[in-house]
C-alpha positions as CSV (number, residue, x, y, z in Angstrom):
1,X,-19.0,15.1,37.1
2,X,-18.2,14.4,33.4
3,X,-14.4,15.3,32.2
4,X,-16.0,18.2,30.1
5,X,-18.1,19.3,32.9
6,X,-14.5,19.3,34.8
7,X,-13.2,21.6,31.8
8,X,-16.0,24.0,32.4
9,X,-15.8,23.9,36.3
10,X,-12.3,24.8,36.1
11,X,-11.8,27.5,33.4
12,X,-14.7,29.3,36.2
13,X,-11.8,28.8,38.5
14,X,-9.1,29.7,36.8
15,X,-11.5,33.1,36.0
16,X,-11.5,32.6,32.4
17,X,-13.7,34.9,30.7
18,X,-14.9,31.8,28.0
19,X,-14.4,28.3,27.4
20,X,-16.3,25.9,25.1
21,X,-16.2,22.2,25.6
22,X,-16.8,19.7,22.5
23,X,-16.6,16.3,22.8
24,X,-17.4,13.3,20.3
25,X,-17.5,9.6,20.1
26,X,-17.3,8.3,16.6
27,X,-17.6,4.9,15.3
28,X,-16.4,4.3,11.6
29,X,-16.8,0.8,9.8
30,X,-15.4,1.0,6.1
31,X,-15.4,-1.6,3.7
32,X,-13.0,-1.5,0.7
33,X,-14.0,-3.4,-2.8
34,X,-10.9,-3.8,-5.0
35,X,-10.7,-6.3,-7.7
36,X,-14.1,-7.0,-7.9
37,X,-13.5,-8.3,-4.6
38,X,-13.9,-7.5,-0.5
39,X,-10.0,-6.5,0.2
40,X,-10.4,-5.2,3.7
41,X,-12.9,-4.6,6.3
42,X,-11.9,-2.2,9.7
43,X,-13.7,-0.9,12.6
44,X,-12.6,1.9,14.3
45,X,-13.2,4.0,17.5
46,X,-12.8,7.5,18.3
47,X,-13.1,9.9,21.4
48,X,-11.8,12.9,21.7
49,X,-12.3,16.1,23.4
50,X,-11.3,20.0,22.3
51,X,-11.8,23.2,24.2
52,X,-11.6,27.0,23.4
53,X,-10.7,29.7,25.7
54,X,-11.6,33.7,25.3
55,X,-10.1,35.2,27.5
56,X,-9.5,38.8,27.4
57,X,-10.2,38.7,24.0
58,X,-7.4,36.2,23.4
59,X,-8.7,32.6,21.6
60,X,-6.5,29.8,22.7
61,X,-7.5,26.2,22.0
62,X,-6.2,22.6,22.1
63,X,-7.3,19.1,22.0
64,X,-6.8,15.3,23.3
65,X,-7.8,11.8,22.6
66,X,-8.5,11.0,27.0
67,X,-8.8,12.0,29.7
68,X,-5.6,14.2,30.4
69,X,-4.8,15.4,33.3
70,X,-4.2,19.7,33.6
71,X,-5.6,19.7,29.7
72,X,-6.8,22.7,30.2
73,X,-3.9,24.5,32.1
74,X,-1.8,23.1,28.9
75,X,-4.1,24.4,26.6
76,X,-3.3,27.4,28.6
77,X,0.5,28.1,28.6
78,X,0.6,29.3,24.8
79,X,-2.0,32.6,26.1
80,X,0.9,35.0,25.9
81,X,1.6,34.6,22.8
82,X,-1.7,35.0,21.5
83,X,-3.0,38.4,19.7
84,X,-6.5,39.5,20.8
85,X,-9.2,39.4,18.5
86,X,-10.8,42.6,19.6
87,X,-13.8,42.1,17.4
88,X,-14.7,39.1,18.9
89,X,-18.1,39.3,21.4
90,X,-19.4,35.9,23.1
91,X,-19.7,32.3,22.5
92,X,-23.6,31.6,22.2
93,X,-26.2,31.5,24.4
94,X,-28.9,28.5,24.9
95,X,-31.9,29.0,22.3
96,X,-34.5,26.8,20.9
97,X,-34.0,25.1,18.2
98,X,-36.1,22.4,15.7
99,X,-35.9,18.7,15.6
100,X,-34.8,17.2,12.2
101,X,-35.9,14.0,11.1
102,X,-34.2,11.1,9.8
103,X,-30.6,11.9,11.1
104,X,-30.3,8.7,13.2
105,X,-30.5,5.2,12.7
106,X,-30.2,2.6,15.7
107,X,-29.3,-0.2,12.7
108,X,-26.4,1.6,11.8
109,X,-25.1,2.4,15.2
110,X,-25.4,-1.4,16.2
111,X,-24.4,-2.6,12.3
112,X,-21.5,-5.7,12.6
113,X,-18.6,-6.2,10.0
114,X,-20.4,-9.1,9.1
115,X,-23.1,-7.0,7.9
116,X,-21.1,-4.0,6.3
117,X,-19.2,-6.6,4.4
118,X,-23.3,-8.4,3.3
119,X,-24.3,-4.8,1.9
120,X,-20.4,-4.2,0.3
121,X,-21.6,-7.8,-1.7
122,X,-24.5,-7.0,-2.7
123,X,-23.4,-3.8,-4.2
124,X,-20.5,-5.9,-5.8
125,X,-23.2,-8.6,-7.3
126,X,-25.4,-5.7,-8.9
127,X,-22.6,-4.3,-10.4
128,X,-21.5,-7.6,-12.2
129,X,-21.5,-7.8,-16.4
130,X,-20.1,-10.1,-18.8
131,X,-18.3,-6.7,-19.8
132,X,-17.2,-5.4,-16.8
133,X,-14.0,-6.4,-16.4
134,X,-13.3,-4.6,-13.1
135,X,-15.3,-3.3,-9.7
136,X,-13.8,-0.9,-7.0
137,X,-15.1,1.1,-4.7
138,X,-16.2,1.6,-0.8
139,X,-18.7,1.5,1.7
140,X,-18.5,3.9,5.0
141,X,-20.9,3.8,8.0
142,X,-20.2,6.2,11.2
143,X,-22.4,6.7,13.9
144,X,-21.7,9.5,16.6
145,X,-22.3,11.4,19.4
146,X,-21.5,15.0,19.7
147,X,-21.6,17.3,22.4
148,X,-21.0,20.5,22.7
149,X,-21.1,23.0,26.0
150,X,-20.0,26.3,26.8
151,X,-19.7,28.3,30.1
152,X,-22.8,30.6,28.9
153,X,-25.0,27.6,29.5
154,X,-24.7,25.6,26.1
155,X,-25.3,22.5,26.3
156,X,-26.4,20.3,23.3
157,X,-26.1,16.8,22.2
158,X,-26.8,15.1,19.0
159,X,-26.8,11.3,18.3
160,X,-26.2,10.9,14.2
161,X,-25.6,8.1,11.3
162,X,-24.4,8.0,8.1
163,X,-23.6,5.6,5.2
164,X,-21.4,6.4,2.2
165,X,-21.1,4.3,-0.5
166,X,-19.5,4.4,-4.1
167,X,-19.3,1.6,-6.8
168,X,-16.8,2.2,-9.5
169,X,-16.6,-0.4,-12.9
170,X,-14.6,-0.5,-15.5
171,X,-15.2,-2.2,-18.9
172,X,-12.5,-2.9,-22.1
173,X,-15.2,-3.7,-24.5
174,X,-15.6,-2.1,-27.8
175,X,-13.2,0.1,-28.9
176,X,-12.8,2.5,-26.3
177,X,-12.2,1.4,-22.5
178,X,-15.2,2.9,-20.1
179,X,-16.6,3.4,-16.6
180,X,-19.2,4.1,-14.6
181,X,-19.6,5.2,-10.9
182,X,-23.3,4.4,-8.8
183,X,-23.0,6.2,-5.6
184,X,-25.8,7.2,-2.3
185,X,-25.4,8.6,0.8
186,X,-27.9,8.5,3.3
187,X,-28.3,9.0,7.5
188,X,-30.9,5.8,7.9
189,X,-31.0,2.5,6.0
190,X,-34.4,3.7,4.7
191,X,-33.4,5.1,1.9
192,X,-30.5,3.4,1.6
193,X,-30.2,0.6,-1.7
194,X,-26.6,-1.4,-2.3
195,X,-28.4,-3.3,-5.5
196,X,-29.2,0.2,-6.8
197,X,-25.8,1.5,-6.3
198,X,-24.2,-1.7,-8.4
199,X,-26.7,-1.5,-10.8
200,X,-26.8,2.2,-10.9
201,X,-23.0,1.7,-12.3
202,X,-23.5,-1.1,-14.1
203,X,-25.9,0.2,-16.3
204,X,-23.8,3.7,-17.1
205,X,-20.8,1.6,-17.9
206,X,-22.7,-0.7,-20.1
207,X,-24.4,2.1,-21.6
208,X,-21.5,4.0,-23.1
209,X,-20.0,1.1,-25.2
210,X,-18.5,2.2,-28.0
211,X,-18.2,6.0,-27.9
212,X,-17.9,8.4,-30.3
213,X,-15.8,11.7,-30.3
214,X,-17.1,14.8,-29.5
215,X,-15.7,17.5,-31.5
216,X,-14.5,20.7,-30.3
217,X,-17.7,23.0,-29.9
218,X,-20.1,25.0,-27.8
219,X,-23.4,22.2,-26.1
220,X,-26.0,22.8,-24.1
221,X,-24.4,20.2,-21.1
222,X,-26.9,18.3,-19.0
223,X,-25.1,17.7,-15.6
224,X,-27.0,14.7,-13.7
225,X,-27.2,15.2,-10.0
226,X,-23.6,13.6,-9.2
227,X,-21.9,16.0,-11.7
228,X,-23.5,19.1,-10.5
229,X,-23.0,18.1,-6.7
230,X,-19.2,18.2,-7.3
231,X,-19.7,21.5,-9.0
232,X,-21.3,23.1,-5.7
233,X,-18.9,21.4,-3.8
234,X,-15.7,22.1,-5.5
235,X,-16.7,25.6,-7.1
236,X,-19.9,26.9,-5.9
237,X,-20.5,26.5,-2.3
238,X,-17.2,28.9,-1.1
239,X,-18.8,32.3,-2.9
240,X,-21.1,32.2,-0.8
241,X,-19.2,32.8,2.3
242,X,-19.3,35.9,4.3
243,X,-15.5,35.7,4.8
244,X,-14.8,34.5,1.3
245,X,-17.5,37.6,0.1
246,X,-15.9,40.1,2.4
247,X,-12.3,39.4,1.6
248,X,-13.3,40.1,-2.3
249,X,-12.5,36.6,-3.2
250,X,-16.1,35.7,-4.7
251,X,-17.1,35.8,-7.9
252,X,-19.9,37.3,-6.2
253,X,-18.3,40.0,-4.5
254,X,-20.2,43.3,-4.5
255,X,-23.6,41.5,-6.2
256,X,-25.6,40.8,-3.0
257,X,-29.0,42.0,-4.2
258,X,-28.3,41.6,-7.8
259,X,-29.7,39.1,-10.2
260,X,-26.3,36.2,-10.6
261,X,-28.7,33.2,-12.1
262,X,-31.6,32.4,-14.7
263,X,-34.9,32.9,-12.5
264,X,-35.3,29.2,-12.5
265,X,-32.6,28.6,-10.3
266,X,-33.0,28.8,-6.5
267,X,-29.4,28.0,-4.3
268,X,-29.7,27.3,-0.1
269,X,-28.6,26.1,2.6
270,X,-30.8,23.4,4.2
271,X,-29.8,21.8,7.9
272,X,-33.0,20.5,8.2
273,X,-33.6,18.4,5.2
274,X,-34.3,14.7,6.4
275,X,-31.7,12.2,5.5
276,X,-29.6,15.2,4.3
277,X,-25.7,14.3,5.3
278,X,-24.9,17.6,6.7
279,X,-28.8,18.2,8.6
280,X,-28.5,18.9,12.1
281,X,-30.6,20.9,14.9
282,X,-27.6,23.3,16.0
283,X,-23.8,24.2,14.4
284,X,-21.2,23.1,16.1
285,X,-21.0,25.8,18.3
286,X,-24.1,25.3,19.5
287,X,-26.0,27.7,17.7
288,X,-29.8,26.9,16.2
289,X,-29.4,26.0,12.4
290,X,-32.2,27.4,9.9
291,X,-32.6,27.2,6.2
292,X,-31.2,30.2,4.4
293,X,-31.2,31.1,0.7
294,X,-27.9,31.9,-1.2
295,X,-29.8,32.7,-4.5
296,X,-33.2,32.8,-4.7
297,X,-35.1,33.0,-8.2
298,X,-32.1,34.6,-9.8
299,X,-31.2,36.8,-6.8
300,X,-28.2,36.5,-4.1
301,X,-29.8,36.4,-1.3
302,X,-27.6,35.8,1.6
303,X,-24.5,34.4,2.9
304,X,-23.4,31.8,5.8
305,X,-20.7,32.2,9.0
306,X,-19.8,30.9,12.1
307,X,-19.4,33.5,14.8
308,X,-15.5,34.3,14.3
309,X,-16.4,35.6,10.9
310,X,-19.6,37.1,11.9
311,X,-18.2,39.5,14.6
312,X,-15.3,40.1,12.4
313,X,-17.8,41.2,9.8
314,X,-20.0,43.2,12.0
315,X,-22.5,40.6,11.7
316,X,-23.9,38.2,13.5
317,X,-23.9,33.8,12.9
318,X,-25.6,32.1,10.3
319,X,-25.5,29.1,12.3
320,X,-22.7,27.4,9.9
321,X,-19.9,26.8,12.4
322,X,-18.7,23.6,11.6
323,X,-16.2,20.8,12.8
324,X,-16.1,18.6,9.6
325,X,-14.6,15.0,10.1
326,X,-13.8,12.0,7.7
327,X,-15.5,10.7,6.1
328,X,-18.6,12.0,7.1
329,X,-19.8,13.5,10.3
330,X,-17.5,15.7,12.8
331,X,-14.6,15.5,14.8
332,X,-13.9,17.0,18.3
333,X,-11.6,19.9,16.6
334,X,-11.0,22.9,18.7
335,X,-11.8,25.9,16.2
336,X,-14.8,25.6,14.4
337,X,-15.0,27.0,10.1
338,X,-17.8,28.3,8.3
339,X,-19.5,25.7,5.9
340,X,-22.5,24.8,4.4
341,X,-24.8,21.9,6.0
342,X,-26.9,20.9,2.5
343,X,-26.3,23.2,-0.3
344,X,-28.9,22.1,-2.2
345,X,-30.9,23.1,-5.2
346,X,-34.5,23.7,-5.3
347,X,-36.4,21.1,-7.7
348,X,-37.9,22.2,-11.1
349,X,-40.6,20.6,-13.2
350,X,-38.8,18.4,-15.3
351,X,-37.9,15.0,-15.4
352,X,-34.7,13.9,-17.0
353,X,-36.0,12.3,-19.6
354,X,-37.7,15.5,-21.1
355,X,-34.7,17.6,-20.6
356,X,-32.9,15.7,-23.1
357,X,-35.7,15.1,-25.3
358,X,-35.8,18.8,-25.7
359,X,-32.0,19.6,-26.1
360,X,-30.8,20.1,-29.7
361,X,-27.3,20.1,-29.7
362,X,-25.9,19.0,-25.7
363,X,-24.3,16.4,-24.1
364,X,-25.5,14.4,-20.7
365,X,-23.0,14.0,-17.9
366,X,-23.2,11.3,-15.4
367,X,-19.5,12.1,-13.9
368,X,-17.0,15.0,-13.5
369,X,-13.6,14.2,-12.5
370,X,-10.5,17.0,-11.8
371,X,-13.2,20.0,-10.9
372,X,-11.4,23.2,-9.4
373,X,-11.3,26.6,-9.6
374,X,-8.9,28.1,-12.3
375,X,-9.4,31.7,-11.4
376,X,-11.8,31.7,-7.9
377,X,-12.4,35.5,-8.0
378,X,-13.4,35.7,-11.5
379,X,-15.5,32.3,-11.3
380,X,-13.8,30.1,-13.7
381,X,-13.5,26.6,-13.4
382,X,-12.2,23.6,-15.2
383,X,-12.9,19.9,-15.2
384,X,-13.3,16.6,-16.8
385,X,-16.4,14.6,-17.5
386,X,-15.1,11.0,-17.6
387,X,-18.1,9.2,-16.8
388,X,-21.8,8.5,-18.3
389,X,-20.8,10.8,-21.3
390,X,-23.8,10.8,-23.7
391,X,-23.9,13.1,-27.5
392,X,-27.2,14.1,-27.9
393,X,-28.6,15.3,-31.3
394,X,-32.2,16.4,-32.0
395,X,-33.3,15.2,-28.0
396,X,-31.2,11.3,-29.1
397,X,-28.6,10.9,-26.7
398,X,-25.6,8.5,-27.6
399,X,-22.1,7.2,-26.2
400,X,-19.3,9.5,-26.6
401,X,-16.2,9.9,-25.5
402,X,-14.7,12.6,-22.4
403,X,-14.3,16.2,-22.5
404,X,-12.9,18.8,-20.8
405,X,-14.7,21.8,-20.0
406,X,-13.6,25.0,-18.6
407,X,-15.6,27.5,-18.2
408,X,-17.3,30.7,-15.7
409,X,-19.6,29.8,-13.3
410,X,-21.7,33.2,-13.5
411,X,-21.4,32.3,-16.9
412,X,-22.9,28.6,-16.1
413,X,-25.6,29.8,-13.4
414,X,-27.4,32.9,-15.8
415,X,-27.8,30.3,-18.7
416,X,-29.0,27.6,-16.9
417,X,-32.6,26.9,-19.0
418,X,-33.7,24.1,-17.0
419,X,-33.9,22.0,-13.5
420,X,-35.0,18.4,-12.8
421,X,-36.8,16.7,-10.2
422,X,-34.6,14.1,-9.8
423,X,-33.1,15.2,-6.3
424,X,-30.4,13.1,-4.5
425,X,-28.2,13.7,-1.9
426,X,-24.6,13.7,-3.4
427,X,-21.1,13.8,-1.1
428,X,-18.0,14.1,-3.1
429,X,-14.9,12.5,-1.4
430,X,-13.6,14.9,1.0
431,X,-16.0,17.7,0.5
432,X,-19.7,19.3,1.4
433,X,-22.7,17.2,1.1
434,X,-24.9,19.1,-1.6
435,X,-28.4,18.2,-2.7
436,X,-28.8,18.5,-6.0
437,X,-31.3,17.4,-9.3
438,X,-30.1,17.4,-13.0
439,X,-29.4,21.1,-14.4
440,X,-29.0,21.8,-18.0
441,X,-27.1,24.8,-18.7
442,X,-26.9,26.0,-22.4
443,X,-23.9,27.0,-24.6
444,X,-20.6,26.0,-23.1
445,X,-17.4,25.1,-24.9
446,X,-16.1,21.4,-24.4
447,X,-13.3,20.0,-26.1
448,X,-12.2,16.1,-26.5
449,X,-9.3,14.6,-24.4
């Protein structure tokens, strides 16, 4: 009998009313680039195991890294001081649920340091210019297995990989230091490219030599995929929340049913998108993931929950319990949050190209840096493009120099005039994986730095 089977064996004889059992073995290799150089290379193992006990409407929870002896009965001992959460029904029951592509990759599991550190090179090599005068960045890999199982018969297991990896360079020439960032993030070495990544940031820092200064004004702003992922990351994704939306803390509060975009604009959740970084078969809870739709065509559609905040809300789960871990993947924590899997953006008809051919008066961002929310239940936001910062005039885009924008985001999302089909997965540092194509979204104020 397995140590979580032992969990489960015992909270039946300890006549618990619930327990839930999550385990997870994690492999992380990082490689770090400083210097234009390698500067360290680790591999690192984790196991650890968390449990969560309902009984008589009381949640109590803990976790270790082994095999500990009376973990359970520890866990235990805090149970009188614990408030019942009368709203609270079951942990789930088995179901079916679909098979998502392109979540695992063998290579990865099995990849060496020596191999990490080839792939950290390459990137490093792409990236190189006479004018770059400095390269920095990192490379992640993880590969898992997570396991999840509750006394209501749940029991689910998922093997999955990831890679992570971000080029930064730096470059003094011309009159005006600048940067650029190349970034992917993938499950499988399929789609996976470490010259693209260099060269990706190579070409955005060569590209905006010699900037000019944008003056203080209202642009239509073109926000390539790696700008507008941090914007659903950072500012988007949490309105969407059923305990966010039910607490009044959403811009959206109040509008479910209502129009809150341009038609052209279509906002979801998708857990089954292959290669997607947060795709997976079932929530961490155990529960069956399905693509939902936050806005769709204009309209708010819908909202996402794990089962605490579905019960508390009269509702039931969206299948968005979650157990996020760093950097990518999950850890073996015992409470579970609501999150998106893939917030992603459904593709439009343009390329890039023609959306700034066809912008008057905008400018193109590559890279947003400092992006929060100023005032979260009215929907403002602020942030700094820094990075791939093009003036574009008559559908001519040039170098310029950063801004700061701060603006609404009900604001951004009704004047958004077009969508790309650029798609690419994007993972901000820390945050949700979103999937995401360029968005232009007319007539907001920037000003210089």
């Amino acid at each position: 009998m397995s140590y979580c089977d032992d969990i489960l064996a015992r909270s039946r004889t300890l006549h618990l009313d619930e327990c839930e059992v999550v385990s997870i073995q994690k492999k992380i290799t990082t490689v770090r680039i400083t210097d234009s150089e390698i500067a360290e290379i680790k591999q690192n193992q984790e196991n650890s195991v968390a449990v969560r006990v309902i009984d008589k409407k009381r949640i109590i929870s803990g976790m270790t890294s082994g095999d500990e002896k009376n973990f359970l009965e520890r866990v235990l001992e805090t149970r009188m001081f614990v408030k019942p959460k009368n709203f609270w029904k079951t942990l789930p029951f088995p179901s079916k649920f679909s098979q998502v592509k392109k979540t695992y990759d063998p290579r990865l599991e099995n990849i060496t340091g020596h191999a990490a550190a080839d792939m950290a090179n390459e990137m490093i090599n792409a990236s190189t210019h006479k004018y770059i005068t400095r390269i920095s960045g990192s490379l992640n890999i993880v590969s898992e297995k997570f396991h999840v199982m509750n006394t209501n018969g749940i029991d689910c297991s998922d093997d999955a990989t990831f890679i992570s990896a971000t080029i930064n360079t730096d470059s003094q020439t011309g009159d005006q230091p600048v940067s650029g960032i190349g970034a992917s993030c993938t499950r499988t070495l399929d789609d996976f490219s470490a010259h693209g990544i260099g060269n990706d940031s190579r070409e955005m820092c060569i590209g905006s030599t010699n900037p000019k200064k944008i003056e203080p004004d209202s642009y239509d702003i073109i926000f390539e995929p790696y700008a507008f992922g941090e914007l659903l990351a950072f500012v988007v994704s949490a309105n969407f929340g059923l305990k966010t939306y039910s607490e009044k803390r959403s811009c959206f509060s109040d509008r479910l049913g209502n129009k809150v975009s341009s038609e052209n604009f279509t906002l979801s959740d998708d857990p089954h998108s292959p290669e997607g970084i947060g795709s997976k078969s079932f929530d961490d809870e155990g529960t069956p993931t399905v693509p939902q739709f936050f806005i769709k065509s204009g309209i708010f559609s819908g909202l996402y929950s794990d089962s605490f905040e579905a019960f508390k809300n009269g509702k039931i789960s969206s299948g968005n319990a979650a157990r996020p871990g760093s950097p990518m993947g999950r850890q073996a924590t015992p409470l579970p949050v609501p999150r998106t899997h893939n917030i992603k953006v459904t593709e439009g008809d343009f390329s890039k190209d023609e959306i700034v051919k066809n912008t008057k008066k905008g400018i193109l961002v590559g890279r947003l840096w400092y992006t929060y929310p100023v005032n979260p239940e009215q929907g403002d936001f602020s942030c700094t493009a820094r990075s791939g910062i093009k003036i574009i005039e008559n559908g001519v885009a040039s170098p310029a120099r950063p801004v700061r924008i701060v603006h609404n985001i009900k604001t951004l999302l009704q004047n958004i005039s077009a969508v790309g089909d650029d798609s690419k997965n994007i993972l901000q540092w820390g945050s949700i994986p979103a999937i995401t194509p360029t968005i232009r979204a007319d007539s907001i104020q920037a000003s210089p730095l």
